[in-house]
C-alpha positions as a Markdown table, in Angstrom:
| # | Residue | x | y | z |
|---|---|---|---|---|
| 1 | Unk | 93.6 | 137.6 | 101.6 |
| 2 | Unk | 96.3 | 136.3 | 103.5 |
| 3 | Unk | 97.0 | 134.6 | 107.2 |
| 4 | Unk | 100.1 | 136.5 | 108.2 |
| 5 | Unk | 101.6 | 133.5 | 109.6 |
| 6 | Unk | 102.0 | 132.3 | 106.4 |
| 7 | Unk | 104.7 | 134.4 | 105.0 |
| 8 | Unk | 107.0 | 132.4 | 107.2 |
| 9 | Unk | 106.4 | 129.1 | 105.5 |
| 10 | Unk | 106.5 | 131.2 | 102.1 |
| 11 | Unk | 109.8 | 132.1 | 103.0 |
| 12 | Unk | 110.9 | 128.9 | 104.7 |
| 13 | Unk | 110.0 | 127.1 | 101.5 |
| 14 | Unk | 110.2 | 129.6 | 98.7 |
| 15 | Unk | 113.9 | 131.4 | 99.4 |
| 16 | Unk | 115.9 | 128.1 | 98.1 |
| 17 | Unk | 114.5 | 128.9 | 94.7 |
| 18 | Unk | 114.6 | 132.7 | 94.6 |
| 19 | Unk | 118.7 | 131.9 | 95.4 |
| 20 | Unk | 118.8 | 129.3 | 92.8 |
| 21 | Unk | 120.1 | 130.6 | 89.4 |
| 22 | Unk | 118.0 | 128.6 | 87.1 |
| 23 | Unk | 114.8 | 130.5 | 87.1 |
| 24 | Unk | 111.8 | 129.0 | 88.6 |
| 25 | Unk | 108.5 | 128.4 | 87.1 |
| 26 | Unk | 105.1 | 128.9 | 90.1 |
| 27 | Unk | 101.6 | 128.2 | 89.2 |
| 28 | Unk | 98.8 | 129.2 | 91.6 |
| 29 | Unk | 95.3 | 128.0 | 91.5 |
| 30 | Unk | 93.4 | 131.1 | 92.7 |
| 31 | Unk | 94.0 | 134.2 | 90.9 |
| 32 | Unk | 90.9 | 136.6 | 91.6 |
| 33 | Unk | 92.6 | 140.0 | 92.8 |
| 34 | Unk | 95.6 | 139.7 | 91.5 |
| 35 | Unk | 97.4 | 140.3 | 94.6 |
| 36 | Unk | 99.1 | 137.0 | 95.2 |
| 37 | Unk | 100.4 | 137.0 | 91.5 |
| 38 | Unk | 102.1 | 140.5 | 91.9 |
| 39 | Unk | 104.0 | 139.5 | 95.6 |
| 40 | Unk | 105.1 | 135.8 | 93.6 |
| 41 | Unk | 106.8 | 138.1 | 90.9 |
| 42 | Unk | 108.0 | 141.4 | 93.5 |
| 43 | Unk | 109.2 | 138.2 | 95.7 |
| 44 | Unk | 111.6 | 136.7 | 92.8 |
| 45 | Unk | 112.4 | 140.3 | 91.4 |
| 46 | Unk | 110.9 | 139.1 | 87.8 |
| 47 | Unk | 112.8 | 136.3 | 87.3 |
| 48 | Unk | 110.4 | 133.6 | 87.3 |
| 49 | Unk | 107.9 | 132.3 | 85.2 |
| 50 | Unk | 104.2 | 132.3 | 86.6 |
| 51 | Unk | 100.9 | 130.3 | 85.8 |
| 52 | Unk | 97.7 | 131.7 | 87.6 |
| 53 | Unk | 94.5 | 129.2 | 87.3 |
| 54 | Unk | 91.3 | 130.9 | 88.0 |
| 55 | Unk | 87.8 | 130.0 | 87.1 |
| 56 | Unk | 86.7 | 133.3 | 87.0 |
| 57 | Unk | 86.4 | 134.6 | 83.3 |
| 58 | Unk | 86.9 | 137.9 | 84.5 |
| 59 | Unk | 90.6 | 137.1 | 85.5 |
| 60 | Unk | 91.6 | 136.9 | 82.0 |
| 61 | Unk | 91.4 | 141.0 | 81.4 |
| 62 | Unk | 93.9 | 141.5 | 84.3 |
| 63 | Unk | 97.3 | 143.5 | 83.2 |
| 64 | Unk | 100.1 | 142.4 | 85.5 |
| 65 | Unk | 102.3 | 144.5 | 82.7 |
| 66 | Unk | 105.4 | 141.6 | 82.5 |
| 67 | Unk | 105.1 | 138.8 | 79.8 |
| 68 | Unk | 106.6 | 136.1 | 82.5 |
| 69 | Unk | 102.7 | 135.7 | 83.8 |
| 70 | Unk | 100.1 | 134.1 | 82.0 |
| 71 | Unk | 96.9 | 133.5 | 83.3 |
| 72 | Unk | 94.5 | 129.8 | 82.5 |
| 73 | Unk | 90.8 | 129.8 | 83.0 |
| 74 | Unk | 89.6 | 126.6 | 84.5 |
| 75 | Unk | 88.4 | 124.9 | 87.4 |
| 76 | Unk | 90.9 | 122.8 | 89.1 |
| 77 | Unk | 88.4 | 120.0 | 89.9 |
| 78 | Unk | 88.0 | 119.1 | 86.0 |
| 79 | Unk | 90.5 | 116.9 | 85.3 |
| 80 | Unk | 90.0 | 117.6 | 81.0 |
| 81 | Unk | 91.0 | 121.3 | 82.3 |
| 82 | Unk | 94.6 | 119.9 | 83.2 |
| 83 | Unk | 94.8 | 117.6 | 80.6 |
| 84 | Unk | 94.3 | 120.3 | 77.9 |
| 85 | Unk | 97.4 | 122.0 | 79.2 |
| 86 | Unk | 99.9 | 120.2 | 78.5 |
| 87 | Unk | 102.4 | 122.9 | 79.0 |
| 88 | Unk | 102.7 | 122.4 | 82.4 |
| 89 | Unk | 105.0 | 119.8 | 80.9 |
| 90 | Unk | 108.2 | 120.5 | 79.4 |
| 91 | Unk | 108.4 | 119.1 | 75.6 |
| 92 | Unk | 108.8 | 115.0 | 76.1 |
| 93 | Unk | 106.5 | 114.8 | 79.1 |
| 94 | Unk | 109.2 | 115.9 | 81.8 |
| 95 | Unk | 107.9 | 118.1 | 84.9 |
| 96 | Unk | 108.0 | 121.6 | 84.2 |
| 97 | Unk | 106.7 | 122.9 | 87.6 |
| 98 | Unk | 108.9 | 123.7 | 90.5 |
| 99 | Unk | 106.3 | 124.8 | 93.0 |
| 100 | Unk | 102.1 | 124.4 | 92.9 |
| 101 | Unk | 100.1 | 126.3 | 95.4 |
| 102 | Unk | 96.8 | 125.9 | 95.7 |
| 103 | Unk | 94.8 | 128.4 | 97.2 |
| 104 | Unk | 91.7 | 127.7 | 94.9 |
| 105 | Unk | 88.3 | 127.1 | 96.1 |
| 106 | Unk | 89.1 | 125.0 | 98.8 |
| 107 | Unk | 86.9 | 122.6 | 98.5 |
| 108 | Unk | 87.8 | 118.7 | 99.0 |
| 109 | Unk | 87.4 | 118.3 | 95.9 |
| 110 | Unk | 89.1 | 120.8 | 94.2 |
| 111 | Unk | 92.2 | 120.3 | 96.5 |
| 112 | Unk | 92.3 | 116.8 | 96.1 |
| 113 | Unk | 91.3 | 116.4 | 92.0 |
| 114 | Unk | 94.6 | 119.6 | 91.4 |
| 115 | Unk | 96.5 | 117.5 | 93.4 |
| 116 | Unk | 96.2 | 114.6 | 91.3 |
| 117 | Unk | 96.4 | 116.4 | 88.2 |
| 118 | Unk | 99.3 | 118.2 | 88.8 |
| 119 | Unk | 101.7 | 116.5 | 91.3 |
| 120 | Unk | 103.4 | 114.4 | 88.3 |
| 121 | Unk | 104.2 | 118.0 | 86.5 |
| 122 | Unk | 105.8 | 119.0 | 90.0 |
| 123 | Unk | 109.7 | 118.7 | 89.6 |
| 124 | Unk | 112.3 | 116.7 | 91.7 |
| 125 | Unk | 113.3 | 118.9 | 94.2 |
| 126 | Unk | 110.2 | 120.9 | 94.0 |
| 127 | Unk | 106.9 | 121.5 | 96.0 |
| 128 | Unk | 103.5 | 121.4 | 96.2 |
| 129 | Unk | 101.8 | 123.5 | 98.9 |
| 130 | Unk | 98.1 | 123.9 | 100.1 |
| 131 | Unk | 96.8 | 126.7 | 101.9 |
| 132 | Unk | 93.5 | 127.0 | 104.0 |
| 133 | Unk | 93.6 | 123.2 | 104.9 |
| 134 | Unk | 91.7 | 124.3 | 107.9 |
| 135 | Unk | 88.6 | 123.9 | 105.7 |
| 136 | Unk | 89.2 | 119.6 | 105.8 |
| 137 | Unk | 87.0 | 120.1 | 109.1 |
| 138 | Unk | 84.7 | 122.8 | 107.7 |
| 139 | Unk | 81.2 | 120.4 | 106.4 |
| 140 | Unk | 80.2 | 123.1 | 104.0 |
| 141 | Unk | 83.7 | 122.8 | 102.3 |
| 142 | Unk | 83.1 | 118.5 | 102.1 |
| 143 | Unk | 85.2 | 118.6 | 105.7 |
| 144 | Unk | 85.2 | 117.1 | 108.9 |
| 145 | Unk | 87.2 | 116.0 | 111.4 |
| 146 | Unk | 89.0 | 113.2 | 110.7 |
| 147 | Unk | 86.8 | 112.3 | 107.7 |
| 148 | Unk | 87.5 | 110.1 | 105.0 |
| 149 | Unk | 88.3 | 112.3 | 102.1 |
| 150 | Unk | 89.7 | 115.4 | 103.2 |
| 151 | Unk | 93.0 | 117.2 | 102.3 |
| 152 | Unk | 94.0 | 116.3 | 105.4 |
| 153 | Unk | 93.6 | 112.9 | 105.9 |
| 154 | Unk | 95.2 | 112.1 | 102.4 |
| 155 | Unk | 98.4 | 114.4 | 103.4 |
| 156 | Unk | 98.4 | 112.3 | 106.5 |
| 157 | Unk | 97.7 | 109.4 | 104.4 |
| 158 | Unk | 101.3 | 110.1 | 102.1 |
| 159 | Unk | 102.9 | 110.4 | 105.6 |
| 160 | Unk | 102.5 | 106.4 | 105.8 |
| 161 | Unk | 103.0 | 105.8 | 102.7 |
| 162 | Unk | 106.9 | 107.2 | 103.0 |
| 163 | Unk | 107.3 | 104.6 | 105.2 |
| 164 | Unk | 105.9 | 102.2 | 102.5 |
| 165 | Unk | 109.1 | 99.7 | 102.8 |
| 166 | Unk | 108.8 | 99.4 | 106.5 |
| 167 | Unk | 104.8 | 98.4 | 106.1 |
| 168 | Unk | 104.5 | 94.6 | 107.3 |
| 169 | Unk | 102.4 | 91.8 | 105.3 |
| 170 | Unk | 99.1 | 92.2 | 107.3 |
| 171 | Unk | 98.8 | 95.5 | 105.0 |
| 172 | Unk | 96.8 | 95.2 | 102.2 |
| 173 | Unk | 98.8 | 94.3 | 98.8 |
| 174 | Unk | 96.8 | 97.0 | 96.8 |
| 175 | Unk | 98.1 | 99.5 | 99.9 |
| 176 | Unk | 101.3 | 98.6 | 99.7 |
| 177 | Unk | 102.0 | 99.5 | 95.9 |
| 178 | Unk | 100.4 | 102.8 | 96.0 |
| 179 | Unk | 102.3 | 103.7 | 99.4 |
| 180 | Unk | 105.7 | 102.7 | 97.3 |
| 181 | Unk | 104.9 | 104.6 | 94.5 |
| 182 | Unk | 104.4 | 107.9 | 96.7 |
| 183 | Unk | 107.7 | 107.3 | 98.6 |
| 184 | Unk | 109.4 | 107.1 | 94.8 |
| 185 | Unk | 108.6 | 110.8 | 94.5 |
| 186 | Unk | 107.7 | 112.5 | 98.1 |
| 187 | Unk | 110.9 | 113.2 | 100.4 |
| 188 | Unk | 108.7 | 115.1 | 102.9 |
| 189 | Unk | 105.5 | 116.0 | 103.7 |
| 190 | Unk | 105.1 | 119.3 | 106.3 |
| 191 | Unk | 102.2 | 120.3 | 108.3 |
| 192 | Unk | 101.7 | 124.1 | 109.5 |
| 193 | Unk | 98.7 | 126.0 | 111.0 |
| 194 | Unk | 96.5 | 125.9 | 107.6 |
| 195 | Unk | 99.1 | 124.8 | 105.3 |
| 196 | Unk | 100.9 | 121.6 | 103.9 |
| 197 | Unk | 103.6 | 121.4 | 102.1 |
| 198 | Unk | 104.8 | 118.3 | 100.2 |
| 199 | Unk | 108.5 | 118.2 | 98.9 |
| 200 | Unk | 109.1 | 115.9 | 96.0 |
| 201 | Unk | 112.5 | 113.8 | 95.5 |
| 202 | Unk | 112.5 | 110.7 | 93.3 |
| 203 | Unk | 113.8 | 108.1 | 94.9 |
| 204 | Unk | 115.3 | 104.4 | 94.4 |
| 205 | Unk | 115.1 | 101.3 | 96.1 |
| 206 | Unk | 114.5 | 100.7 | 99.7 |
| 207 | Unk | 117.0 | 103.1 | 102.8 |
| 208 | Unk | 119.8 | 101.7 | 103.6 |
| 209 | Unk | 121.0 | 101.7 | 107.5 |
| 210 | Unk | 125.0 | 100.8 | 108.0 |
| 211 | Unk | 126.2 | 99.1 | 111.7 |
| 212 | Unk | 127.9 | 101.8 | 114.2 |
| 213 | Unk | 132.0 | 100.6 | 114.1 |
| 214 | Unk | 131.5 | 98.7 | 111.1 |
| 215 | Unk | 130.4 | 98.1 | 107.2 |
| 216 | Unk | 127.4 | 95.9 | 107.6 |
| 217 | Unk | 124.4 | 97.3 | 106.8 |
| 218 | Unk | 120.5 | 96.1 | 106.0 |
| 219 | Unk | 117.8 | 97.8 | 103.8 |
| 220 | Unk | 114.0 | 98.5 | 105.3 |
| 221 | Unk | 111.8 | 95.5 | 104.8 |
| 222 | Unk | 114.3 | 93.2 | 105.5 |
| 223 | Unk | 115.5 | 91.6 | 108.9 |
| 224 | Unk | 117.2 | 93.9 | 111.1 |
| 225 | Unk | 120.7 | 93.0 | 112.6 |
């Protein structure tokens, strides 16, 4: 099952790498059905690679009839799950996933634990999206509004921590390092009816803002001119 509204975020964020000519490699926690595997491959004409998660052992005897899917049984909140696949690396440890979407369980858990797992296998210039974030204020999902712990509030959470270098002393030291580490690798963050999307970019050393009619320029965290 589907919101309709989001096959315009699908396209928005999905249609750079159907017109790229390196072929893209998707994996989608939440497989049950089948559906959402057959569109990924119909919607890049076969020329992708695609890893469905499910916990459901049942998944495993699906025939999608194309060797470019493969299908894991796990459940995205066991971290030892993700660490057993070390595929989702390329050899030497280097990111071998262009886009993540989770539409698991949907738990705060789950969303949170996959997203920890598998954002350092996401590569530069790819994405990770979440779908059904509307559950962050549902209690039987771990939600609530506003409440520590939620999707959510962490995705709104990386939204500060992109403007890590800007972040004054009274801010915690501890903060401060993990918000720098995030802006290293998140060049936006994108929130839609149900869905967030988080764009990675690595990135180096602080922005750099030049003077109007001259060459001058200053870098965040230091004194503006």
């Amino acid at each position: 099952m589907k919101w309709h509204h989001y096959f315009r975020v699908y396209d928005r964020y999905l249609l750079p790498f159907r017109q790229k000519k390196i072929r893209p490699t998707l994996l989608e926690i939440g497989v049950f059905g089948g559906g959402s595997i057959d569109l990924w491959n119909y919607y890049f004409d076969g020329n992708v690679d695609i890893i469905g998660v499910d916990i459901d052992e049942s998944v495993r005897s699906y025939d999608f009839g194309t060797d470019n899917i493969r299908i894991l049984i796990g459940d995205q909140e066991d971290s030892d799950f993700w660490r057993e696949h070390e595929p989702l690396h390329m050899p030497g440890g280097v990111p071998g996933l262009d886009v993540v979407l989770d539409d698991g369980g949907h738990t705060m858990a789950q969303q949170l634990a996959a997203l920890d797992a598998l954002w350092p296998s996401v590569k530069p210039g790819g994405m990770y999206m979440v779908e059904d974030t509307h559950t962050s204020y549902d209690q039987s999902y771990g939600g609530g509004y506003r409440k520590d712990g939620t999707f959510l509030e962490k995705a709104k959470g990386i939204v500060d921590f992109l403007h890590a270098h800007y972040m004054e002393e009274d801010v915690p030291e501890n903060v401060r390092i993990k918000a720098r580490a995030w802006r290293r690798e998140v060049e936006a963050v994108s929130f839609f009816d149900s869905v967030v999307v988080i764009e990675k970019k690595v990135r180096s050393g602080p922005p750099v803002c030049s003077k109007r009619g001259g060459d001058a320029s200053h870098t965040a965290g230091s004194t503006a001119g």
